[in-house]
Backbone as CSV, one residue per row, in Angstrom:
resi,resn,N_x,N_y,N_z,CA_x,CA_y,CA_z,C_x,C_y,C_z
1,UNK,0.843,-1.203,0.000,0.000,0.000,0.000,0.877,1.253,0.000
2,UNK,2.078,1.417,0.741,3.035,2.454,0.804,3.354,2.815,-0.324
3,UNK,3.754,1.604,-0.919,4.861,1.422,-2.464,3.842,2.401,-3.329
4,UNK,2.414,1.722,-3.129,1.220,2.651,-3.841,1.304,3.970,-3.864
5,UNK,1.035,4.326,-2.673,1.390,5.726,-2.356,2.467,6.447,-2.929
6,UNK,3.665,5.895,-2.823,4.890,6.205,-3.237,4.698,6.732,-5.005
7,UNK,4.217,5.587,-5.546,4.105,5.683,-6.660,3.125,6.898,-7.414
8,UNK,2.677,6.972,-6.620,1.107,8.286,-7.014,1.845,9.510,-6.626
9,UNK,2.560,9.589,-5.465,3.166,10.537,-5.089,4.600,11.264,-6.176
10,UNK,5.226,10.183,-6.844,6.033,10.234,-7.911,5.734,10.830,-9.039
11,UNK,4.403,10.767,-9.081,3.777,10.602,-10.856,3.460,12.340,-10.497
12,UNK,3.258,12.737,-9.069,2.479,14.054,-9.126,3.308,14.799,-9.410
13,UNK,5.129,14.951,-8.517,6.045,15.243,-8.689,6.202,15.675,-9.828
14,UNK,6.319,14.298,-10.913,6.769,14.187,-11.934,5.798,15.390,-13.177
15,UNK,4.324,15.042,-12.663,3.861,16.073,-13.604,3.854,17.082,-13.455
16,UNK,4.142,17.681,-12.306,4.685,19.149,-11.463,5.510,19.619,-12.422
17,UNK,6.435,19.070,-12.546,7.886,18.916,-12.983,7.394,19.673,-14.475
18,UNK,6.536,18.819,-15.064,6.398,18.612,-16.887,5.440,20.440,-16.516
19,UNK,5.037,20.163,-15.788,3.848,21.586,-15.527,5.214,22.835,-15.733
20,UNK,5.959,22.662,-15.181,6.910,23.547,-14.852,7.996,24.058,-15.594
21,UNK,8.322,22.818,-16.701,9.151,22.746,-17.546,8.482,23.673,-18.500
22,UNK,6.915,23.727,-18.888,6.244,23.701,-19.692,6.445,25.358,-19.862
23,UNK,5.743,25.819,-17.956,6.014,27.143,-17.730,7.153,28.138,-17.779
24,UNK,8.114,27.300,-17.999,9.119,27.797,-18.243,10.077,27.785,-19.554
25,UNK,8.968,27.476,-20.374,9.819,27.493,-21.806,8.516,28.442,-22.343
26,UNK,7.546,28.435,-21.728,6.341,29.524,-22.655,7.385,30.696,-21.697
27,UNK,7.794,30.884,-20.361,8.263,32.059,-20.162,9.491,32.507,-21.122
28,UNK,10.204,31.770,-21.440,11.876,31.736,-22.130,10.789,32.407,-24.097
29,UNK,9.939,31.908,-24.377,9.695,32.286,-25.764,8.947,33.452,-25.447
30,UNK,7.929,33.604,-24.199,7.562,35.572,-24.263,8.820,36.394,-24.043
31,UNK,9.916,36.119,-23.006,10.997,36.678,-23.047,11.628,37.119,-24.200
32,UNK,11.864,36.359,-25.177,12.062,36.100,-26.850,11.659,37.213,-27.401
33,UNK,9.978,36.592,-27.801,9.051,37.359,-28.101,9.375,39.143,-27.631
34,UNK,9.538,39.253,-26.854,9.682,40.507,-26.055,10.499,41.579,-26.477
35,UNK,11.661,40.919,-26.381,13.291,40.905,-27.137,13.256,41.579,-28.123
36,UNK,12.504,40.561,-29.229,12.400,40.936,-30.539,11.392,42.680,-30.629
37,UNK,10.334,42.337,-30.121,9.340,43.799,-30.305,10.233,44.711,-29.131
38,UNK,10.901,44.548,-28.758,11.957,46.001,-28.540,12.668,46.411,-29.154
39,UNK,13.445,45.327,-30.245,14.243,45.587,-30.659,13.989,45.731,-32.469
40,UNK,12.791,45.433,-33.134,12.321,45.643,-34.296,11.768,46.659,-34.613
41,UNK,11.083,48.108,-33.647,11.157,49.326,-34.146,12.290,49.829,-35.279
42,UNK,13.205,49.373,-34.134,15.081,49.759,-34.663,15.305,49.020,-35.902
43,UNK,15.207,48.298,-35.723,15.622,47.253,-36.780,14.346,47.956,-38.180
44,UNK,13.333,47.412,-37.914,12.255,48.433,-38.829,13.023,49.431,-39.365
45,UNK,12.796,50.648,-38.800,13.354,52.098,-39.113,14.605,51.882,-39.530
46,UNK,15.575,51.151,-39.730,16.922,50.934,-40.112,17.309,50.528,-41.502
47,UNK,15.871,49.532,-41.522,15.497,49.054,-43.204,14.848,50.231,-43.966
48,UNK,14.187,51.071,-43.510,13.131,51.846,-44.318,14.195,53.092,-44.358
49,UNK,15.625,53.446,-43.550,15.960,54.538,-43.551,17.006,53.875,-44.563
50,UNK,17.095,52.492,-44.883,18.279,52.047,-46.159,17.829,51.990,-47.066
51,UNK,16.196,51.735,-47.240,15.274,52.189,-48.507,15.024,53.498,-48.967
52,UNK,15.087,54.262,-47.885,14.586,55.506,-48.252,15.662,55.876,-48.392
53,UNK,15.622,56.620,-49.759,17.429,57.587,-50.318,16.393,58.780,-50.196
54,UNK,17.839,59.849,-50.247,17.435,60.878,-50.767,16.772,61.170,-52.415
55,UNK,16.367,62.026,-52.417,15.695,62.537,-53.815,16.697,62.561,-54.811
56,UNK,17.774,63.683,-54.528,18.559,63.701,-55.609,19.248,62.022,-55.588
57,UNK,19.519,60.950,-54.811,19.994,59.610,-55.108,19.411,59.102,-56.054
58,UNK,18.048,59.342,-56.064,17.047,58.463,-56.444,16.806,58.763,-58.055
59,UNK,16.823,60.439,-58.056,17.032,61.038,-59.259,18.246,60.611,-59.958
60,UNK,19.284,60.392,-59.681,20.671,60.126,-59.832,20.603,58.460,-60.525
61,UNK,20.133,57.388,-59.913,20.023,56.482,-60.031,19.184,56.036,-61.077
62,UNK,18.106,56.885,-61.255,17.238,56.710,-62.818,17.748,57.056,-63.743
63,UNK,18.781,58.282,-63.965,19.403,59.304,-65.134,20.741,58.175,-65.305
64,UNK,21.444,57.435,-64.450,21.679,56.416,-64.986,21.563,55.512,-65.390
65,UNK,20.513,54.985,-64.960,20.005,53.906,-65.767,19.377,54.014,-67.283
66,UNK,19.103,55.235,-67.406,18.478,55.421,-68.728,19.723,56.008,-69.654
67,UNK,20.541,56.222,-68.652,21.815,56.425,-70.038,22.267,55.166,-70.102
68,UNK,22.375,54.272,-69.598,22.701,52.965,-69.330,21.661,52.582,-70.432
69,UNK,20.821,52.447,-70.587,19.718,52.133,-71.522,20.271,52.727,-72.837
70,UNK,20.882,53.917,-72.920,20.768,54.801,-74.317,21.850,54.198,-74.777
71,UNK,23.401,54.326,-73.916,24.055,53.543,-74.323,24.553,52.467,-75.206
72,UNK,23.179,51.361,-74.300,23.022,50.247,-74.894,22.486,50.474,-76.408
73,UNK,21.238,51.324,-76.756,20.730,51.217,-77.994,21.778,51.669,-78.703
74,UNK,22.347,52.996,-78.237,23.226,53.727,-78.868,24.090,52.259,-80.210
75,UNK,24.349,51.998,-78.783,25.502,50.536,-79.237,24.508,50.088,-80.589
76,UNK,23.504,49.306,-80.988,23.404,48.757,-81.518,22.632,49.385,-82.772
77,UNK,22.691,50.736,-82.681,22.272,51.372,-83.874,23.744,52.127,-84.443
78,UNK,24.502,51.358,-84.278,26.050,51.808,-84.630,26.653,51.849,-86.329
79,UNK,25.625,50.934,-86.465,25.627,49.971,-88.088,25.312,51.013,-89.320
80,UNK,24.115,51.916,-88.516,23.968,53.164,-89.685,23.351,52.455,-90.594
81,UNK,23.030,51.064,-91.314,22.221,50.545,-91.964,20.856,51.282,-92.241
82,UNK,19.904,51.368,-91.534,18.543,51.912,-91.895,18.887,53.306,-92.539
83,UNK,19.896,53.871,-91.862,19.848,55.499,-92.502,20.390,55.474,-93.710
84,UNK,21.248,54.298,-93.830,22.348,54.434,-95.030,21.510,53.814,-96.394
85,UNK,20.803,52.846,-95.752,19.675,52.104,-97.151,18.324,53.682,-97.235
86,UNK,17.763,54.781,-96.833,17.237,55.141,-97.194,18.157,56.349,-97.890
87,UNK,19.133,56.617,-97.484,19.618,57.539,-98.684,20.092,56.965,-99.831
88,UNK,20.944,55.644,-99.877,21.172,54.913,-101.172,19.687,55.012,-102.084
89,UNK,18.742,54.411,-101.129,17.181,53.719,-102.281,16.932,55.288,-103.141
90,UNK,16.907,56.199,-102.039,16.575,57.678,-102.462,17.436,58.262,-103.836
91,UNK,18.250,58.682,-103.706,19.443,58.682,-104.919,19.273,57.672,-106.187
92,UNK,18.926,56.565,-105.562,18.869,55.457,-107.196,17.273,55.648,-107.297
93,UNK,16.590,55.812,-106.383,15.292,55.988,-107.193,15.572,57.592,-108.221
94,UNK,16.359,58.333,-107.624,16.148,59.516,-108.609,17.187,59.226,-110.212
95,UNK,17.705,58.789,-109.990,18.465,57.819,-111.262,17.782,56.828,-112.431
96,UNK,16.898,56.548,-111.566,15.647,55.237,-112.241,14.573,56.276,-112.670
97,UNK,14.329,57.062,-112.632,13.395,58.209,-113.215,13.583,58.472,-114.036
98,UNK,14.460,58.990,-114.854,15.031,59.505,-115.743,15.091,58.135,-116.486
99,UNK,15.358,56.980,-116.511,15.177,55.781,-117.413,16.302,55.527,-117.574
100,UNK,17.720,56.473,-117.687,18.739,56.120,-118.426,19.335,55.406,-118.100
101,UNK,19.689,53.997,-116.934,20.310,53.715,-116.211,19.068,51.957,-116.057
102,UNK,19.401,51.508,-116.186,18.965,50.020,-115.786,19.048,49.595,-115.008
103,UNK,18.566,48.699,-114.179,18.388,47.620,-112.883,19.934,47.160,-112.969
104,UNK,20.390,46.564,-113.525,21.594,46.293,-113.292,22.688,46.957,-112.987
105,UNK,22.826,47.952,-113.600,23.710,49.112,-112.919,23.338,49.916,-112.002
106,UNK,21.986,50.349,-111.759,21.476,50.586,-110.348,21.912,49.738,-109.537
107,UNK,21.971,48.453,-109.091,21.918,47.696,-108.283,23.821,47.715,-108.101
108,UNK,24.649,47.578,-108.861,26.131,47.940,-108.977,26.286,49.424,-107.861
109,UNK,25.356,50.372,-108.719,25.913,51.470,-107.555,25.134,52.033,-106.388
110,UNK,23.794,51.047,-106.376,23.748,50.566,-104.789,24.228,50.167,-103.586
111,UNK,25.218,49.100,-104.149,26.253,48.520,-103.421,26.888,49.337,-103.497
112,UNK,27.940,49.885,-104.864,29.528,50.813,-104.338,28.789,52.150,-103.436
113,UNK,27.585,52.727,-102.959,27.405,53.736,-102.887,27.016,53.859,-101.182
114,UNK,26.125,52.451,-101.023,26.194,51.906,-99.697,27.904,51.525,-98.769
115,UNK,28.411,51.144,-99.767,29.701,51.039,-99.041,30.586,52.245,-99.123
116,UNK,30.666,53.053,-99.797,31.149,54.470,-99.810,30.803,55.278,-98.484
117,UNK,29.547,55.085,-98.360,29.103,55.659,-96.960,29.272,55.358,-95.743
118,UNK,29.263,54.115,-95.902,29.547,53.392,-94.699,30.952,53.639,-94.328
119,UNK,31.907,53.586,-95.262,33.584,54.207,-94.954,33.763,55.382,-94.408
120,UNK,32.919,56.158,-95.239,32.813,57.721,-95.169,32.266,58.402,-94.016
121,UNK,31.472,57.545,-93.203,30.354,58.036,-91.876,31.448,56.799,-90.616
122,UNK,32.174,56.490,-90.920,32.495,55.299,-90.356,32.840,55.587,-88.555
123,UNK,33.839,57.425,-89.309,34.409,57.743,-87.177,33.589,59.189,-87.300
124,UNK,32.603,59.154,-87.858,31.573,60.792,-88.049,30.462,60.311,-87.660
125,UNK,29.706,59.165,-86.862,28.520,58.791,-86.523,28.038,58.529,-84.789
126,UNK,27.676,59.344,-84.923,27.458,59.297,-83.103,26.224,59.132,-82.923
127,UNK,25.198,57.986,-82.460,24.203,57.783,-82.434,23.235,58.763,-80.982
128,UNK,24.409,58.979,-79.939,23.929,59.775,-78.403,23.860,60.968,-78.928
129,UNK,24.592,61.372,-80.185,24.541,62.713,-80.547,24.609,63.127,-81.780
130,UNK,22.302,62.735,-82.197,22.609,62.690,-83.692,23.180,64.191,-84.320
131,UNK,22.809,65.315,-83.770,23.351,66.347,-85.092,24.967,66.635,-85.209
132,UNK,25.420,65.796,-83.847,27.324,65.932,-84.471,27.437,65.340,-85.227
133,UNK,28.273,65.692,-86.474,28.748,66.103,-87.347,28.094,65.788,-88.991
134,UNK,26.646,66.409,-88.926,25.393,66.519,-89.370,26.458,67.086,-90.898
135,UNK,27.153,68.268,-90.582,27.355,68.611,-92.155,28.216,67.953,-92.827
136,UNK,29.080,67.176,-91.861,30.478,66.133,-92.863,29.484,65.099,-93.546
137,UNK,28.914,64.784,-93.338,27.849,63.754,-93.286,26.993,63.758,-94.553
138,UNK,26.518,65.255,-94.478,25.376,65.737,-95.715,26.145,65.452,-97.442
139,UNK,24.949,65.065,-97.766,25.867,64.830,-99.304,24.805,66.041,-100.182
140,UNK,25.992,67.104,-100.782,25.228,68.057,-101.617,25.879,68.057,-102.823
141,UNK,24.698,68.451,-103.807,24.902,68.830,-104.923,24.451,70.617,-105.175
142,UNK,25.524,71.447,-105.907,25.228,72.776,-105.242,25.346,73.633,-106.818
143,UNK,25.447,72.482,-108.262,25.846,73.138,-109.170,27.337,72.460,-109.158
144,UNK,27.206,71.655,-108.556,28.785,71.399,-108.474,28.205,69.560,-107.833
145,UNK,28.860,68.565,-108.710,28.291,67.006,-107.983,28.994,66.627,-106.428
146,UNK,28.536,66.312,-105.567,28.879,65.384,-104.397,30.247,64.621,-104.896
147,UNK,31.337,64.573,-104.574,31.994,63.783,-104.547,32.299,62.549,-104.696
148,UNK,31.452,62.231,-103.658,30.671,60.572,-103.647,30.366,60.022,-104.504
149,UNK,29.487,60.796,-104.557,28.112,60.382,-105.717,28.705,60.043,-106.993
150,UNK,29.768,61.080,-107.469,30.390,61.479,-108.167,31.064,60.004,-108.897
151,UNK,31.828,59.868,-108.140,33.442,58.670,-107.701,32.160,57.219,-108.057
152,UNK,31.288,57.093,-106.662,30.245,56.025,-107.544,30.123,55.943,-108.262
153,UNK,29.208,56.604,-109.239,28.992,56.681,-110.568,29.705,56.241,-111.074
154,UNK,31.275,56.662,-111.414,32.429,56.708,-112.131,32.156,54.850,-112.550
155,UNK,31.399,54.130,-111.640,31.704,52.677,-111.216,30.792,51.870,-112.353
156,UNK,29.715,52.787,-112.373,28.876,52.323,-113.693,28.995,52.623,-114.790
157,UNK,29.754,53.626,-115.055,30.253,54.424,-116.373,29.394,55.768,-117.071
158,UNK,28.897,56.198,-115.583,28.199,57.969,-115.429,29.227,58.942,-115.603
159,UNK,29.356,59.491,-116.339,30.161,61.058,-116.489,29.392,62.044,-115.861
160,UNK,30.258,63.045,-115.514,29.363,64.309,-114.579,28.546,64.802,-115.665
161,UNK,28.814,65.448,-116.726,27.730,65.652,-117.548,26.466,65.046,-117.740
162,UNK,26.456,63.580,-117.524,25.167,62.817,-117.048,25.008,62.731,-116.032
163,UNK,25.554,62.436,-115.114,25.079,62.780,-113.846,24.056,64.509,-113.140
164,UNK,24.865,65.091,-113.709,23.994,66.400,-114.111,22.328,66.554,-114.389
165,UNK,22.508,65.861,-115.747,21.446,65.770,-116.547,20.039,64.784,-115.759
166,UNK,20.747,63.706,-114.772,19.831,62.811,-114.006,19.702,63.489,-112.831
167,UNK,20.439,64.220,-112.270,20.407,64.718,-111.181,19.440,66.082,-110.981
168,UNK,18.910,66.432,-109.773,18.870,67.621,-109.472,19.941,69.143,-109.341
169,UNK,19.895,70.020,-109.590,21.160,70.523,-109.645,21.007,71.396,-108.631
170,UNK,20.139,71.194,-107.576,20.351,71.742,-106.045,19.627,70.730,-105.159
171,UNK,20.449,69.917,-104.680,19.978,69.253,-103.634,20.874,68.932,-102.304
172,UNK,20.072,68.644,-101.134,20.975,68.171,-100.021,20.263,67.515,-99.670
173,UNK,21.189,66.453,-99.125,20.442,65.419,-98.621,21.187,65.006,-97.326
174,UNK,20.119,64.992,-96.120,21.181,65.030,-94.693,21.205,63.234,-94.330
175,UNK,21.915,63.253,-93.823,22.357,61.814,-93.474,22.642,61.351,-92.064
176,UNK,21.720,61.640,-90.614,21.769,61.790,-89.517,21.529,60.405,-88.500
177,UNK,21.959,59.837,-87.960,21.207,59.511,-86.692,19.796,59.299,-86.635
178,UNK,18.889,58.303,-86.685,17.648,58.299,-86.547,17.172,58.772,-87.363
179,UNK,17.422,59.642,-88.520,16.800,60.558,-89.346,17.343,61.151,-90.674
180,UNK,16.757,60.753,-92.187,17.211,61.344,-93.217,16.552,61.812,-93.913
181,UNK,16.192,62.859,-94.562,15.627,64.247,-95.344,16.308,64.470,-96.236
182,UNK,15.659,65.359,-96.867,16.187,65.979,-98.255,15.481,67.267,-98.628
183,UNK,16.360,68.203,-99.532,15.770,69.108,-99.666,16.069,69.331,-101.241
184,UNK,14.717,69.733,-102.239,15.572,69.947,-103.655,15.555,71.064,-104.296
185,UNK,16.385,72.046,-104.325,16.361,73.470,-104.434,16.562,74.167,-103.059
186,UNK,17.435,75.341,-103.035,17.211,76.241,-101.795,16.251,76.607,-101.266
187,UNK,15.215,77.352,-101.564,13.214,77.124,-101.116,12.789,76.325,-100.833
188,UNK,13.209,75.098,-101.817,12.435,74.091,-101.135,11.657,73.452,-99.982
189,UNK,10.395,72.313,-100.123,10.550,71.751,-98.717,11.331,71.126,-98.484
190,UNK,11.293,70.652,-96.830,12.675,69.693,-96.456,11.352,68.680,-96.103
191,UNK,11.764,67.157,-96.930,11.075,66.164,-96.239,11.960,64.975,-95.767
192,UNK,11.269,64.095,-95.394,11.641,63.186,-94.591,11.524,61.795,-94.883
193,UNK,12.654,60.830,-95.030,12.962,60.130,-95.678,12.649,58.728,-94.725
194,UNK,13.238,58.801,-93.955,13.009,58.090,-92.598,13.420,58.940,-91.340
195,UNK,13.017,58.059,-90.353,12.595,58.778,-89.061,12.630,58.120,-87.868
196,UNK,13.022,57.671,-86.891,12.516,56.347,-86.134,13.384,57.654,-84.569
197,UNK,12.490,57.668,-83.736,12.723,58.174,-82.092,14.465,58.013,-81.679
198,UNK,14.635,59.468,-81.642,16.200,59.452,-81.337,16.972,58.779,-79.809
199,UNK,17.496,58.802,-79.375,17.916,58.385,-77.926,17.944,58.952,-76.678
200,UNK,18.349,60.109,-77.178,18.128,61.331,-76.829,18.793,62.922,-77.286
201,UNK,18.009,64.402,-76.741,17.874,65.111,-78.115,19.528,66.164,-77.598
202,UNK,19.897,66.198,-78.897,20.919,67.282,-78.050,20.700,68.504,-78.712
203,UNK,20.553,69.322,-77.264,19.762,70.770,-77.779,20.936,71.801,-78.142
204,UNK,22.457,71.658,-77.425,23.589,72.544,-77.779,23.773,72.425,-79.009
205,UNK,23.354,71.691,-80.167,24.342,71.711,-81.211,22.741,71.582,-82.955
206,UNK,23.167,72.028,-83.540,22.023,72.391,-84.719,22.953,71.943,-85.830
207,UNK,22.092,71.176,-86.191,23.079,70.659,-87.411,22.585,71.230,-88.593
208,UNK,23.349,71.160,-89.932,23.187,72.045,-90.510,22.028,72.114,-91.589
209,UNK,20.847,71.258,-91.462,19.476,71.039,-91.970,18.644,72.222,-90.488
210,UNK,18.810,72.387,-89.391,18.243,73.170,-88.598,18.355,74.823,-88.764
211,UNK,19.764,74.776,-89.034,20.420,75.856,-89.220,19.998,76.611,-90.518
212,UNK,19.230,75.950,-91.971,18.727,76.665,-92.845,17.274,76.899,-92.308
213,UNK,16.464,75.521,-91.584,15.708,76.349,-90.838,15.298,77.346,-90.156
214,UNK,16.041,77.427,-89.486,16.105,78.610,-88.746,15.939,80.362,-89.704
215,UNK,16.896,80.142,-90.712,17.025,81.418,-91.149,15.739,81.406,-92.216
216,UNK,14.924,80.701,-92.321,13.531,80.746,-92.826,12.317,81.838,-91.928
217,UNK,11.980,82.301,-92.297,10.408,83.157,-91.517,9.682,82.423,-90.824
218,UNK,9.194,81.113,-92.000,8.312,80.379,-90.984,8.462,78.571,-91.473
219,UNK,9.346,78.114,-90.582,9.831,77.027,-90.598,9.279,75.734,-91.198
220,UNK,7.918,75.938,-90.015,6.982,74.494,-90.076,6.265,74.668,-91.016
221,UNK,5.903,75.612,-92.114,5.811,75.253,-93.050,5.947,74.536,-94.045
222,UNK,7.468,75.081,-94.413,8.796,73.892,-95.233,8.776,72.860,-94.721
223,UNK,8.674,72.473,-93.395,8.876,70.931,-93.227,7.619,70.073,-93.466
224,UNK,8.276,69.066,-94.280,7.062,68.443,-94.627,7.380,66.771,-94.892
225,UNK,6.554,65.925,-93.777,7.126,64.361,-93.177,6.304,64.189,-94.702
226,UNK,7.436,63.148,-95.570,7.101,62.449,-96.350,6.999,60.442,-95.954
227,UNK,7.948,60.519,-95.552,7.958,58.688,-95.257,8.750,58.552,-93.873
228,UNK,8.099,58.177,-93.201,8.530,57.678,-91.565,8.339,56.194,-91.348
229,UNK,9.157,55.685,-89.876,8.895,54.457,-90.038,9.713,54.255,-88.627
């Protein structure tokens, strides 16, 4: 009967014990608990004051990234291709008008005329900054043939005297960055050959299609979008 006793008396102990253990690990995790919400204001406000930049950072951090962006396009509109195939097509379509000149030799000084340019624009092409060097660039005929144009030709067996005769005998034709126009005669309008959103605009410098603008009365008149894209 003792041993009984003994034994009941053990078990109460024992669940005392488990009671106690119990109470004292829920105390050890509010302690915890506790710990933490004293110390996570701080911690809070520490994250939100490493999130929160200043204005000008923040400003700073977008204006690079978007030159970082321009850059990049910059980079891959380096090729001058789109600008360089609408002034070639332009020029041989005005060659193919006149009849005198055939598909086959058009297509001859397509090629020498595309690759002429491409040599010629090769360390003169700055895509971040289409109107530098807008006038090395421009190919004119002034009463006097383009050079270029000129030397091409030579390739199909055009003499300046025909070239003359197919040609306009006042034209410019700009050769830019994102953008190529033409103008035929001094009065003339200036239209637009192709066109596609620059990278961005640079307002210090007027290249020299702006610059006859300018000395016009009333500008937006003369300009006049023929083919965009």
């Amino acid at each position: 009967m003792k041993g009984h006793v003994n034994r009941l008396a053990d078990r109460k102990v024992t669940g005392k014990n488990k009671v106690n253990i119990k109470v004292d690990n829920m105390n050890q995790i509010s302690v915890r608990k506790k710990a933490r919400l004293r110390e996570s204001p701080g911690r809070a406000e520490g994250r939100r004051s490493e999130k929160r930049l200043p204005g000008h950072a923040v400003q700073s951090e977008t204006v690079q990234a978007r030159d970082r962006s321009q850059t990049r396009r910059a980079e891959r509109r380096a090729d001058m291709l789109p600008e360089i195939a609408a002034a070639v097509g332009f020029l041989s379509s005005l060659l193919r008008t006149r009849g005198c000149v055939n598909e086959q030799r058009l297509q001859v000084f397509r090629g020498a005329l595309q690759a002429a340019l491409t040599e010629h624009y090769k360390h003169h092409w700055f895509p971040e900054k289409p109107s530098k060097g807008s006038g090395y660039r421009c190919i004119r005929i002034n009463h006097k043939m383009d050079p270029i144009i000129s030397k091409v030709a030579s390739q199909i067996g055009l003499s300046q005297p025909q070239l003359h005769r197919l040609l306009p005998s006042e034209l410019t034709l700009w050769v830019d960055p994102y953008e190529v126009s033409y103008r035929i005669g001094e009065d003339g309008s200036i239209c637009v050959l192709y066109q596609e959103a620059p990278v961005a605009t640079s307002y210090g410098l007027l290249t020299c299609k702006n610059q006859m603008i300018l000395g016009r009365s009333s500008p937006s008149k003369n300009y006049i979008m023929a083919v965009s894209s």
